[in-house]
C-alpha positions as CSV (number, residue, x, y, z in Angstrom):
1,X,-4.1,0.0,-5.7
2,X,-2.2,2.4,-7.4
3,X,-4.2,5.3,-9.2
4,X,-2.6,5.5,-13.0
5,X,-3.5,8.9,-12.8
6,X,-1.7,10.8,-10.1
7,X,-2.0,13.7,-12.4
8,X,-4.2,17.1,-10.9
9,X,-2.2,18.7,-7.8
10,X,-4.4,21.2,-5.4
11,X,-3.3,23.8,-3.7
12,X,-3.2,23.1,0.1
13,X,-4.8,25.2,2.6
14,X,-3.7,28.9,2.8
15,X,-2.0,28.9,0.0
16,X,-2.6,31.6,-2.7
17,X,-3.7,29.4,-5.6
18,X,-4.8,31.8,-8.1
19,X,-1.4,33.4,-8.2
20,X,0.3,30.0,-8.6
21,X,-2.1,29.4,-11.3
22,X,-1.9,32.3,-13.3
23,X,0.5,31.5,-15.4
24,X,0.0,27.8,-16.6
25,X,-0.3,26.7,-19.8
26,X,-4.4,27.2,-20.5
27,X,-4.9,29.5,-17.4
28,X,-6.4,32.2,-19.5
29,X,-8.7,30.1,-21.0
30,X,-9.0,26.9,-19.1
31,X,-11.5,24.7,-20.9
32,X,-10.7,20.9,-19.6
33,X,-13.2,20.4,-16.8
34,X,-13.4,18.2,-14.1
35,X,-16.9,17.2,-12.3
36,X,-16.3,14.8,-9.8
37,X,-19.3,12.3,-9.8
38,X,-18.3,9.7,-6.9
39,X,-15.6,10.5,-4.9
40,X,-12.1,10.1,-6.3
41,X,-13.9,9.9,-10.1
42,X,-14.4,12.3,-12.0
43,X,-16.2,13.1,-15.7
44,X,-14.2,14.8,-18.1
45,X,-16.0,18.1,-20.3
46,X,-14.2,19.9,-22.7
47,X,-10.5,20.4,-24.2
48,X,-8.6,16.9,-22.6
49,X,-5.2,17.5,-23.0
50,X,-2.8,14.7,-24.9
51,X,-0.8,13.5,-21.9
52,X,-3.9,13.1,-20.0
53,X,-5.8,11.2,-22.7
54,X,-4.0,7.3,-21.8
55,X,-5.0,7.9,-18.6
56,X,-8.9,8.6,-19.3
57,X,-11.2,6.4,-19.2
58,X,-13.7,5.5,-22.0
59,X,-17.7,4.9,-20.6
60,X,-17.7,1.9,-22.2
61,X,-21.4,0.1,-20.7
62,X,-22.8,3.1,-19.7
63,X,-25.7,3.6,-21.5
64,X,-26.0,6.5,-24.4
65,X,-29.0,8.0,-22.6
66,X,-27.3,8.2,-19.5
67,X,-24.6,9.5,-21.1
68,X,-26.7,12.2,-22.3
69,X,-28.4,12.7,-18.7
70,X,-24.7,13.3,-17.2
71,X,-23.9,15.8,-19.7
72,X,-27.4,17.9,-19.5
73,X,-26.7,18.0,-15.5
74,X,-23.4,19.2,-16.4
75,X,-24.8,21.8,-18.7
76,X,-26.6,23.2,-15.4
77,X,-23.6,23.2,-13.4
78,X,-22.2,25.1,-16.2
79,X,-25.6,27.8,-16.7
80,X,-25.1,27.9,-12.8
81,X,-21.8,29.3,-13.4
82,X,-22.5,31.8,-15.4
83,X,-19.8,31.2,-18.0
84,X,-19.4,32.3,-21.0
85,X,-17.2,31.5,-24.4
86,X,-15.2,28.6,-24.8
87,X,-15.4,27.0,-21.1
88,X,-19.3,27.6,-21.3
89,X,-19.3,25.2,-24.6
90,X,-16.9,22.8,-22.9
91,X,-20.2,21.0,-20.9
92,X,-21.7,20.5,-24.1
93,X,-20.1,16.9,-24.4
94,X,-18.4,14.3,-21.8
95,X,-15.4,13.2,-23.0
96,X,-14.9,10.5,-20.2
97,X,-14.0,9.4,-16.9
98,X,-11.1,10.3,-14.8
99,X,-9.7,8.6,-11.3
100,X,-8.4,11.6,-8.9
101,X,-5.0,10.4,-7.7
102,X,-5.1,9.4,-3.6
103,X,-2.4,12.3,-3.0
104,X,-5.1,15.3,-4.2
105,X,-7.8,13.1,-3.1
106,X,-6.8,13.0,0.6
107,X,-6.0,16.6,-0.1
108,X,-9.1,17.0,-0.6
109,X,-10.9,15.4,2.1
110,X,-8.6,16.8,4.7
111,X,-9.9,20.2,3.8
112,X,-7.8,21.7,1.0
113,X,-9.5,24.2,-1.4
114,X,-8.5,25.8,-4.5
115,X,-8.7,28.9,-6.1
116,X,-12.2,29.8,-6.9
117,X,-13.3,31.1,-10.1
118,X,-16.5,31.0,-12.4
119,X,-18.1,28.9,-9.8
120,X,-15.5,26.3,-10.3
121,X,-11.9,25.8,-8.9
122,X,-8.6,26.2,-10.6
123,X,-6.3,22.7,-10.3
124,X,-2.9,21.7,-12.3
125,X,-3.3,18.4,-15.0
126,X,0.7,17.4,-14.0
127,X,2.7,14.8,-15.4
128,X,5.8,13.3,-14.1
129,X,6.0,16.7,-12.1
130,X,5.5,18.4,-14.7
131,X,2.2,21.0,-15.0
132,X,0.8,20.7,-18.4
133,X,-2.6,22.3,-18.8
134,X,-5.1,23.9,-16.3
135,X,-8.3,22.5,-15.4
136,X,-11.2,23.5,-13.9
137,X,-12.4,20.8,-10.8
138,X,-16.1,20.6,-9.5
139,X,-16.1,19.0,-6.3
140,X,-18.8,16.3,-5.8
141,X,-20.7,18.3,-3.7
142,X,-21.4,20.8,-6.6
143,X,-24.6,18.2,-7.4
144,X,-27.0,18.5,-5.0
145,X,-28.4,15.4,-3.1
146,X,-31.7,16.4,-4.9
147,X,-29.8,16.1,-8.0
148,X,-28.5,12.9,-7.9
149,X,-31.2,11.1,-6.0
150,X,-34.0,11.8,-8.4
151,X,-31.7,12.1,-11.6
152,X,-28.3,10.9,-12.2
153,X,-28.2,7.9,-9.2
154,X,-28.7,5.0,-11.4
155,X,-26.3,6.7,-14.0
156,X,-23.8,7.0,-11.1
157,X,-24.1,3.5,-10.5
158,X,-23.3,2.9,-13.6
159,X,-20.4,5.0,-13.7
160,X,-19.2,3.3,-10.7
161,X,-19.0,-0.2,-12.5
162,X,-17.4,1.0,-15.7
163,X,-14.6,2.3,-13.1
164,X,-14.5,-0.8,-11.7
165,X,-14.2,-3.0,-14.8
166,X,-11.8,-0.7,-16.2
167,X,-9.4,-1.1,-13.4
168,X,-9.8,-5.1,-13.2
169,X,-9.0,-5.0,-16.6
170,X,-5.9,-3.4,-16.4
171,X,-4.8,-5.5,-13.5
172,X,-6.2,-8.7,-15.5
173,X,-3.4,-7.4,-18.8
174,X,-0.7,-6.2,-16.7
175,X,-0.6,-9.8,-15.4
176,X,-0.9,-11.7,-19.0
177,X,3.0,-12.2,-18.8
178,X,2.3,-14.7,-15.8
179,X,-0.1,-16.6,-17.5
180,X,2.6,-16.6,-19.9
181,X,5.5,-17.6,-18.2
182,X,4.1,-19.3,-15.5
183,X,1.0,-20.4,-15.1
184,X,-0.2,-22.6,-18.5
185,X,1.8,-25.6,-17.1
186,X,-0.1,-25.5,-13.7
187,X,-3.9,-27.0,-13.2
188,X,-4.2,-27.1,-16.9
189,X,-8.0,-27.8,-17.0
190,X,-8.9,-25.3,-14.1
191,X,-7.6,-22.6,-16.7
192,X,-9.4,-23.8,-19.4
193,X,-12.7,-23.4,-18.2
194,X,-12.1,-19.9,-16.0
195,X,-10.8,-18.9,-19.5
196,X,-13.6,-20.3,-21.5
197,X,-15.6,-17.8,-19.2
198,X,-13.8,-15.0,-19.4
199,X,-13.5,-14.9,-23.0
200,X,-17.0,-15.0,-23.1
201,X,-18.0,-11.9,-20.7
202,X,-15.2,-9.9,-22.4
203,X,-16.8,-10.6,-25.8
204,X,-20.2,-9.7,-24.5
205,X,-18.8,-6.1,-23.0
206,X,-17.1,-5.4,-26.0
207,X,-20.2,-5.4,-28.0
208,X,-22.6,-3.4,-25.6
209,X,-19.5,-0.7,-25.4
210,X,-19.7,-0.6,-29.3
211,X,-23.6,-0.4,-29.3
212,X,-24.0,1.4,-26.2
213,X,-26.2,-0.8,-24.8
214,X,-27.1,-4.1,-23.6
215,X,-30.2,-5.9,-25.8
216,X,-32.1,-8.6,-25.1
217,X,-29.7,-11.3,-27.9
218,X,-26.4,-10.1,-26.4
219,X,-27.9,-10.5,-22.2
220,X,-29.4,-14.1,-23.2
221,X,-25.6,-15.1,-24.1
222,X,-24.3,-14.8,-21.0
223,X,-27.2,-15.0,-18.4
224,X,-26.7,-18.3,-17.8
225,X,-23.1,-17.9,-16.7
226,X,-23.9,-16.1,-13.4
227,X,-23.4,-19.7,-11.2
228,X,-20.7,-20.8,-13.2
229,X,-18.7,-17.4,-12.5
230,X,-19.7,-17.3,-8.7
231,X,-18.4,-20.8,-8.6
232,X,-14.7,-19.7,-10.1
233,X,-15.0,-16.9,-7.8
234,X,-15.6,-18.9,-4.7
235,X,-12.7,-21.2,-5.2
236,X,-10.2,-18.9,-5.9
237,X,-11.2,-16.5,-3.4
238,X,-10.9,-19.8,-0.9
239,X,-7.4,-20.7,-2.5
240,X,-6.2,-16.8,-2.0
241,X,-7.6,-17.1,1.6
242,X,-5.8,-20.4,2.7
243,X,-2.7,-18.8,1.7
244,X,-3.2,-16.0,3.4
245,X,-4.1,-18.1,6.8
246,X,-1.0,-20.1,6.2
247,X,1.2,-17.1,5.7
248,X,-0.4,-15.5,9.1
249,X,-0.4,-18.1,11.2
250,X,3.7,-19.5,10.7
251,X,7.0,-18.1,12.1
252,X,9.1,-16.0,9.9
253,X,11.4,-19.1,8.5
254,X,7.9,-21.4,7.9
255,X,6.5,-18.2,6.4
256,X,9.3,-17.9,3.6
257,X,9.4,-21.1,3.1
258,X,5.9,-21.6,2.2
259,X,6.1,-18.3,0.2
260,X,9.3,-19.9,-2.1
261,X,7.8,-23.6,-2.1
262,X,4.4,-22.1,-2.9
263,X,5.3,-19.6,-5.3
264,X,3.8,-20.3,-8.6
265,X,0.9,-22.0,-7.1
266,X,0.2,-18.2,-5.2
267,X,1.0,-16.7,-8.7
268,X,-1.6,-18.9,-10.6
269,X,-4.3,-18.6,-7.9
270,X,-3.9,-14.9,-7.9
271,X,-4.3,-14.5,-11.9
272,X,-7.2,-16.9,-11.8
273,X,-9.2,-14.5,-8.8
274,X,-8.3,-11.4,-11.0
275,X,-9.5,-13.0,-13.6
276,X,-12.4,-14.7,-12.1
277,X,-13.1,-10.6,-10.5
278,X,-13.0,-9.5,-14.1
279,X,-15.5,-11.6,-15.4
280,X,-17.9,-11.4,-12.7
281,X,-17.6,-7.4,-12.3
282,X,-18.1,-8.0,-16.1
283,X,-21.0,-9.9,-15.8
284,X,-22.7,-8.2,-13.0
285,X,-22.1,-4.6,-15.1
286,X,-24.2,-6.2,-18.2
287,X,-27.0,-7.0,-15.9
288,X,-26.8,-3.6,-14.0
289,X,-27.2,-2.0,-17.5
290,X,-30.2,-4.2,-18.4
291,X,-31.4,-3.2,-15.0
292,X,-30.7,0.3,-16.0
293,X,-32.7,0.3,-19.2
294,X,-35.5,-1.2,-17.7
295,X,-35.6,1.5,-15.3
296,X,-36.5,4.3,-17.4
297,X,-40.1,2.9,-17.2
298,X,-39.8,1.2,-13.9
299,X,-38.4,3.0,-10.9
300,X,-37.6,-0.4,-9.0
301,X,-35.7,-1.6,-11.7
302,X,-33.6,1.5,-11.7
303,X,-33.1,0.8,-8.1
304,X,-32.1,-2.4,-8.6
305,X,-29.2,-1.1,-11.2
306,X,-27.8,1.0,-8.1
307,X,-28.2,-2.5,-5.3
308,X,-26.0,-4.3,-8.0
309,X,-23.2,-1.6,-8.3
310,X,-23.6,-1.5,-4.2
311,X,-23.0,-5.2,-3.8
312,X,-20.0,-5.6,-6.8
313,X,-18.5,-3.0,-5.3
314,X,-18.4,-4.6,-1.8
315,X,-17.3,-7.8,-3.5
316,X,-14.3,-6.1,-5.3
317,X,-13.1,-4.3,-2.4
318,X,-12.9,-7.2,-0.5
319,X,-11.4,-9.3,-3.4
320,X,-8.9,-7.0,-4.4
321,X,-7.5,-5.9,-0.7
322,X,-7.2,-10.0,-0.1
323,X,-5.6,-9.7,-3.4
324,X,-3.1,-7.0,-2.6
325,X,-2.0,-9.2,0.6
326,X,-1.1,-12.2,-0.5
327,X,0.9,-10.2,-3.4
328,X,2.8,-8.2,-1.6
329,X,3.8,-10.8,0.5
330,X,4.7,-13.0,-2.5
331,X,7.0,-10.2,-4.0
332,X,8.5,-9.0,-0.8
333,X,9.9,-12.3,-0.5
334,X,10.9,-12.7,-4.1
335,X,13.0,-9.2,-3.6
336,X,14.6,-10.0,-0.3
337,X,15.7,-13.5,-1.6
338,X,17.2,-11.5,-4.8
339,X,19.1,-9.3,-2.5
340,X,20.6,-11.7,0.2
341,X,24.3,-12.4,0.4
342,X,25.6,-13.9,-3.1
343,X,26.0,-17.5,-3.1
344,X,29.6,-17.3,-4.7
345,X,30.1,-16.6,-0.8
346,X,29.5,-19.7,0.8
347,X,31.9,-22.2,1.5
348,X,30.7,-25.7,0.4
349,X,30.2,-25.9,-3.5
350,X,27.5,-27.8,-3.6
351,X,25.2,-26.1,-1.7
352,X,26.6,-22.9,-4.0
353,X,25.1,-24.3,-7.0
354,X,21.5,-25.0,-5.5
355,X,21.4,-21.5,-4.1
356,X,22.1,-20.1,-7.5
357,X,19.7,-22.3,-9.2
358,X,17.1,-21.3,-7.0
359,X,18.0,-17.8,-7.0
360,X,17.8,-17.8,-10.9
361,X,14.1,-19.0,-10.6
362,X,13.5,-16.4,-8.1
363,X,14.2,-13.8,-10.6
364,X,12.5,-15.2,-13.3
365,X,8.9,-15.5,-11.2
366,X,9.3,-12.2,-9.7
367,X,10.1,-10.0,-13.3
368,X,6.7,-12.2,-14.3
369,X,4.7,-10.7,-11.3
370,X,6.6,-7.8,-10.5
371,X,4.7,-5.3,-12.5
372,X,1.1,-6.9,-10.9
373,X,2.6,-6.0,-7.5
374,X,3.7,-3.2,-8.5
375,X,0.1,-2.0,-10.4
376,X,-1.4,-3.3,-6.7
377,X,0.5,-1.1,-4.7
378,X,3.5,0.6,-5.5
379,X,6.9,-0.5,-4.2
380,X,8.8,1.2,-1.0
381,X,11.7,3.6,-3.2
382,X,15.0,2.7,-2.8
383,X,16.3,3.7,0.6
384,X,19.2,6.2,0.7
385,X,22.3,6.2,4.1
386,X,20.7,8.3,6.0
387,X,22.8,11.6,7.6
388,X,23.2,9.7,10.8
389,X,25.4,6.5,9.8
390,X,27.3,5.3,12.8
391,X,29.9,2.6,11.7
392,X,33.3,2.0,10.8
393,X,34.4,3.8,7.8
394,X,35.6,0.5,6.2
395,X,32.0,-0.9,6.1
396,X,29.5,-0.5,3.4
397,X,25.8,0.0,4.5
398,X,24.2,-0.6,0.5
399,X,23.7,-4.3,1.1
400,X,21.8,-3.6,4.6
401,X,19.9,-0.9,3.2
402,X,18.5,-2.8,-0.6
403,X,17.3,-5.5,2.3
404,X,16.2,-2.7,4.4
405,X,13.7,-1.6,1.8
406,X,11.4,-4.1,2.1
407,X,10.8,-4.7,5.9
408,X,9.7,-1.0,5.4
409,X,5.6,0.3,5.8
410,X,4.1,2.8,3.5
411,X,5.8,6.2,4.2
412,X,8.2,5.3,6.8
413,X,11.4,7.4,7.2
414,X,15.1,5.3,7.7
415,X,16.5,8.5,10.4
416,X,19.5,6.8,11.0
417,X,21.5,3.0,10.5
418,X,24.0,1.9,13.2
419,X,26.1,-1.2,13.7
420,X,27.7,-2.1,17.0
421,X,28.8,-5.1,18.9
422,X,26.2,-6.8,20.8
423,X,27.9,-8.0,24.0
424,X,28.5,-11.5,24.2
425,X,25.5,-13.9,25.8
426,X,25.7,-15.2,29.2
427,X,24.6,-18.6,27.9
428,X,27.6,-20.4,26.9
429,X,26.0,-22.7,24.6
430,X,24.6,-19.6,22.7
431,X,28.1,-18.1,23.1
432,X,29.7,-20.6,21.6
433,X,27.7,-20.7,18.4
434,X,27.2,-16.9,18.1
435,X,30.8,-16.9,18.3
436,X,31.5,-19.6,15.5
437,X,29.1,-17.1,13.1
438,X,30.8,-13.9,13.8
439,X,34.2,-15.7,12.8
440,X,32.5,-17.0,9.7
441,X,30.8,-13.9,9.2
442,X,34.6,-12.2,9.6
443,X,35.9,-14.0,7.5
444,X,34.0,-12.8,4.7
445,X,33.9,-9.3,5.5
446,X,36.8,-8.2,7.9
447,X,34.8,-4.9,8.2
448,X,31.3,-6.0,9.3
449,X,29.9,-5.7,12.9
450,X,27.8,-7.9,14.7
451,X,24.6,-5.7,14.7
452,X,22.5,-3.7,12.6
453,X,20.0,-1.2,14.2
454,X,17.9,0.7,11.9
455,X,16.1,3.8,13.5
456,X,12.9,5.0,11.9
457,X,10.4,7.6,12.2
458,X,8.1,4.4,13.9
459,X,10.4,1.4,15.2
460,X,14.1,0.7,16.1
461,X,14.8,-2.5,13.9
462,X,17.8,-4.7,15.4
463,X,19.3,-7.7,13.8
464,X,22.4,-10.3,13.5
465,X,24.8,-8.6,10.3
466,X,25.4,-12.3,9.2
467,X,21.7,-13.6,10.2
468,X,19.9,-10.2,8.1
469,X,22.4,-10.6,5.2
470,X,21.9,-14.3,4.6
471,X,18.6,-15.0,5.7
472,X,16.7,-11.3,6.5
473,X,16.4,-12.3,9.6
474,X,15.6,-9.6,11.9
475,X,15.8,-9.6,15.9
476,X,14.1,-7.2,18.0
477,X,11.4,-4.3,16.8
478,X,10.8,-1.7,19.6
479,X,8.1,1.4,19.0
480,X,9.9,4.5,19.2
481,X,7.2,5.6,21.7
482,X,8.4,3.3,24.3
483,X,11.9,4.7,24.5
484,X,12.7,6.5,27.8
485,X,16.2,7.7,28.0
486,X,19.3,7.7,26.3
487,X,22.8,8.4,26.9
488,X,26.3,7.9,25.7
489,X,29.0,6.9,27.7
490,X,32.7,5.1,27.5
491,X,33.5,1.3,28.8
492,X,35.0,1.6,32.2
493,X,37.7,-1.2,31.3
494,X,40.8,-0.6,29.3
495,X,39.5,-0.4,25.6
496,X,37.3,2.8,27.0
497,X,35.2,1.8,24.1
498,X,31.8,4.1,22.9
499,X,28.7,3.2,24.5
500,X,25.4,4.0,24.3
501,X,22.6,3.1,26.9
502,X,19.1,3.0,25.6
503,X,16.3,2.4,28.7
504,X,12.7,1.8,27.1
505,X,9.2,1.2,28.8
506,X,10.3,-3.1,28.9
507,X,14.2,-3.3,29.3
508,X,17.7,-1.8,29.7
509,X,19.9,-2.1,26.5
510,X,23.8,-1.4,25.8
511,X,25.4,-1.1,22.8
512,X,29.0,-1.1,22.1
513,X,30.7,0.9,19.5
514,X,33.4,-0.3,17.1
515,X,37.2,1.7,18.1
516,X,36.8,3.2,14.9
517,X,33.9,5.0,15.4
518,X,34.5,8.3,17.3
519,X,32.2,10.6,19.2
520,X,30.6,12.4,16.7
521,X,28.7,10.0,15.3
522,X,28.1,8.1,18.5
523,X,26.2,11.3,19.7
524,X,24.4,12.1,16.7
525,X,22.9,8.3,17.0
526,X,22.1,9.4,20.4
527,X,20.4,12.8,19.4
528,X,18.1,11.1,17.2
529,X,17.2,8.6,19.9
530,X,16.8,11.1,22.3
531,X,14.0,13.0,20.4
532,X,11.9,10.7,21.1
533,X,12.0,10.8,25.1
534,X,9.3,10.5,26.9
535,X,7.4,8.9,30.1
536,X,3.6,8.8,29.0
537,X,1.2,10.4,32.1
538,X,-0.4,6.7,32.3
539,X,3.1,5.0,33.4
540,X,4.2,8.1,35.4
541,X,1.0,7.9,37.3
542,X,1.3,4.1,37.9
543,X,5.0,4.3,39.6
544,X,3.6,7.4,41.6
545,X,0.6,5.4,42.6
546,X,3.3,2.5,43.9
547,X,5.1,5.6,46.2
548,X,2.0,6.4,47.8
549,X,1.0,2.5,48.4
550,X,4.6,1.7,49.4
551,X,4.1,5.2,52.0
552,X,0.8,3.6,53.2
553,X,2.6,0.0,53.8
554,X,5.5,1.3,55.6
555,X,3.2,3.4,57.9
556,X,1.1,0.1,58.5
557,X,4.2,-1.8,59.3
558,X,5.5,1.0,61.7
559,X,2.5,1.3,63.7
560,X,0.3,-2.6,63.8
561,X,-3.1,-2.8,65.1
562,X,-3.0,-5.1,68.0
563,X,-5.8,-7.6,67.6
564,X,-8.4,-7.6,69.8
565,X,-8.5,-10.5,72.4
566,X,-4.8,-11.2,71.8
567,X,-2.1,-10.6,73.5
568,X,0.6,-10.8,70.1
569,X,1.1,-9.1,67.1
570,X,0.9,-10.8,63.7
C-alpha cells in the first residue's frame, strides 16, 4: 500500500550528511524527534512541524498508561543522550505516531546511516521535494531487547493495531465514493447488515479513543459481535478469492471480459472486505486493549494483548495483499479500455454506439475506484518516447505508449519503442486475414506499421499495431536475458530495406524496417539490444558438452568393436 507519508529522506551510504544538513530549516536546534518503535513506525516527541501534522497519526486505543510508559522510555533514550535545552524537553511528551515511507525505509534496511549527533541521527521532514524542518531519527534498535521485552511489548502491540486501524480506515473513506456511486443498488441486504456492524465497532472505538480506554460497559457492546464479523469476513474474503481464481486461471480475452462483465460486482466485494477488515481489526484492537489493561496485574493477559496484535496482523496482511490484486487488476483494465482506439473509428454505426456506451460506464466505475487503487498501490507514471524511437516520422507513438503504461511492473524502464513490418506468415489462411487487418488498419492510419516492440530494462514486448490499439492485445514477451546476438543488416532484394536480426536462447527473429526509417535509428535500436548480449556458462557448457559427445560418437563409428563370436559388424 502506499505510505501517505513519504516524507523523511536519509542520507545514503558515504555521503556526508551533516554537511547536507547543516543548513535546514531547524538544524540548529532540531527538536521534532523520531523514535522508531516497530519497523517502518515511528513515535513522534517534540516540535511536529505543520505539513507533517495530516500525516500523523493520533494513538487513538492505546491506552493513557501506555502512553505514558512510551514516553518515560523515551525520556531515557533522551538522558542517554545527554541532551540538553530544547531537544532534551522535546521527550517529555509523544505527540503521535508516524509511518516511515518504503523509499527511506529500504534505505534503511539496506544499510544507509545518517549523520550522527547527540546520540541521535540527523534526517530531512520533506514534502513534495521540498525539505521543511530537520528531525532527529532513533532507529528501532536504539531500545534494547531488554527494553521492550520486559517493558514497552504489550504497548508495542498496541501501537501496532492503532497503525493498523488507522490505515484501514483511510482505505475504508477513500472508497465511500463507491459505495456511493456504485454499490447501494447491488446485494442490498448484504450491505445492510456488514454496515449495521461496522457502524457499531466504529462507534465503540470512537469512545475508548475519547476516554482512552476500553471499560467494562463499552467491551460488553460489542463482544458479542466477534462471530458475526468473522462471518462477513469469511464471505468476502471467499468472494475476493473466486475472483481472483477466475482472473488467474482464463486467457487474456476471458480475463477482460470477466473483469468488464464483473466490474461492479469486484467493486462491491472489495468495499465490503475493507470494510468487513475495518471492523474486525476494529474489534480485535478493543479486545487487545481490554487484554492490555488486564495485564498490568496479570502477565498472561498482557501476553495475550501482544498474540492478538500477532494474529490481526497476519490476517490484514493477507487480506489486504488479496485486496491489492484483485484491484489492480480491476483498474488496469478499466484504464486500458479508456485508452483503446476511439470508437468514432469503427466502421459499422451500430456497433459505434455500444462501444461508446460502454466506454462511458467504464469511466464512470473507474473515477469511483480510482483513488482506492490508487491509495492501494500507486499508479505506473505516465511513460515518456523514449531516446531510441525507431519509426517513420509520420507516426505518432502517444497512443502506444498511454496503453504501454499499464502492461508495465513496478519500476520498469521503457529503453526504447520500435515499429517494423513483421514478414508475412507462411500460412495462407493466416495471410489472408492478417492481410485484410493491416488494410483495415491502413486505412485508418496511412502511417501505422504492422508491429510494435517495446524494449525494457526486463522484457522485449511485441504486438499487432491494430490488435494492441483496439484490443491491448500483446504477442510475444521475451526476457532480455535470453537475448544472444544482434545485428543489423539490409534486404538482399531490390527494396534493400533495414533489417535487424535478433537470435535469443529459443528462436531466430527478423524484423523489417519501414523505407523511411534510416540507419541511425536502426542502429541505435540495435545498440540497446545488443547490451544485453550474452551466452550464460550453463548453455555454453551444454553445446560444449554436445562437441565432446559428438567427438566420442564419431570415434566409435570410425573404429567398431567387432562382436565376439560374429563374423559382422552391427
Amino acid at each position: 500500500m502506499q505510505d501517505p507519508s513519504e516524507s523523511m529522506e536519509i542520507a545514503a551510504p558515504g555521503q556526508n550528511a551533516r554537511s547536507d544538513t547543516a543548513d535546514l530549516p531547524g538544524a540548529s536546534d532540531p527538536t521534532t524527534v523520531l523514535v522508531e518503535v516497530l519497523p517502518g513506525v515511528a513515535v513522534v516527541a517534540g516540535e511536529v512541524p505543520a505539513e507533517l501534522k495530516p500525516d500523523l497519526i493520533d494513538f487513538g486505543i492505546v491506552p493513557a498508561g501506555d502512553r505514558k510508559q512510551i514516553s518515560a522510555i523515551l525520556a531515557s533514550i533522551g538522558n542517554a543522550a545527554t541532551v540538553v535545552g530544547n531537544f532534551g524537553n522535546a521527550f517529555a511528551g509523544v505527540q503521535g505516531l508516524f509511518r516511515i515511507g518504503t523509499t527511506a525505509q529500504a534505505l534503511l534496511n539496506s544499510g544507509a546511516t545518517l549523520a550522527a549527533k547527540d546520540g541521535g541521527n540527523l534526517g530531512a521532514v520533506m514534502v513534495s521535494g521540498r525539505i521543511v524542518h530537520q528531525a532527529r531519527f532513533y532507529p528501532v534498535t536504539a531500545l534494547s531487547k531488554a527494553q521492550v521485552a520486559a517493558s514497552v511489548g504489550p504497548a508495542l502491540a498496541m501501537i501496532a493495531l492503532q497503525v493498523m486501524l488507522s490505515e484501514i480506515s483511510g482505505l475504508v473513506r477513500t472508497n465511500l465514493e463507491v459505495t456511493n456511486q456504485v454499490l447501494t443498488a447491488l446485494r442490498k441486504d448484504q450491505w445492510a447488515e456488514l454496515k449495521g456492524l461496522v457502524a457499531a465497532i466504529e462507534r465503540a472505538v470512537d469512545q475508548a479513543r475519547e476516554i482512552e480506554s476500553v471499560p467494562t460497559s463499552l467491551w460488553d457492546d460489542v463482544a458479542g459481535s466477534g462471530a458475526l464479523l468473522h462471518k462477513q469476513l469469511e464471505l468476502y474474503q471467499r468472494n475476493v478469492r473466486d475472483h481472483v481464481a477466475e482472473i488467474g486461471r482464463t486467457d487474456t480475452r476471458d480475463r477482460r471480459d470477466y473483469l468488464r462483465t464483473n466490474a461492479e460486482a469486484i467493486a462491491f466485494d472489495v468495499h465490503a472486505l475493507l470494510s468487513s477488515l475495518h471492523a474486525w481489526t476494529g474489534y480485535h484492537a478493543l479486545r487487545a486493549a481490554r487484554a492490555r489493561a488486564a495485564g498490568r496485574e496479570d502477565a498472561a493477559e498482557a501476553h495475550y494483548a501482544e498474540v492478538i496484535a500477532r494474529d490481526t496482523r497476519a490476517e490484514f496482511d493477507s487480506t489486504l495483499a488479496e485486496t491489492t490484486s484483485l484491484v489492480d487488476a480491476l483498474t488496469r483494465e478499466l484504464r486500458i479500455s479508456i485508452e483503446l482506439r476511439l470508437p468514432d473509428t469503427w466502421p459499422l454505426p451500430g456497433r459505434r454506439k455500444d462501444v461508446k456506451a460502454a466506454r462511458e460506464t467504464t469511466a464512470r466505475l473507474l473515477e469511483a475506484i480510482q483513488p482506492l487503487a490508487d491509495a492501494l498501490h500507486p499508479p505506473t507514471p505516465p511513460l515518456e518516447a523514449p531516446d531510441v524511437v525507431c519509426a517513420p516520422e509520420s507516426l505518432d507513438p502517444e497512443p502506444y505508449l498511454r496503453i504501454l503504461r499499464w502492461f508495465f511492473e513496478d519500476g520498469e524502464t521503457l529503453r526504447a519503442l520500435a515499429f517494423p513490418d513483421q514478414p508475412d506468415s507462411s500460412d495462407p489462411v493466416s495471410a489472408i486475414v492478417g492481410g485484410a487487418k493491416d488494410m483495415l488498419a491502413s486505412a485508418m492510419d496511412k502511417s501505422s506499421a504492422k508491429t510494435v516492440i517495446a524494449v525494457t530494462d526486463r522484457r522485449i514486448i511485441t504486438a499487432r499495431t491494430s490488435a494492441f490499439l483496439e484490443q491491448a492485445e500483446t504477442g510475444q514477451e521475451i526476457p532480455i536475458d535470453q537475448v544472444r546476438y544482434v545485428r543489423t543488416t539490409t534486404t538482399q532484394d531490390k527494396t534493400a530495406r533495414l533489417a535487424i536480426d535478433l537470435i535469443t536462447r529459443d528462436e531466430n527473429i527478423r524484423w523489417l524496417f519501414h523505407t523511411d526509417i534510416d540507419n541511425t535509428r536502426a542502429n541505435a535500436l540495435a545498440a540497446v539490444l545488443a547490451e544485453s548480449m550474452t551466452i550464460p556458462d550453463a548453455e555454453r557448457d551444454a553445446l560444449q558438452r554436445l562437441r565432446h559427445a559428438a567427438i566420442g560418437m564419431g570415434e566409435t563409428d570410425e573404429f567398431p568393436p567387432e562382436p565376439s563370436g560374429s563374423g559382422t559388424t552391427t
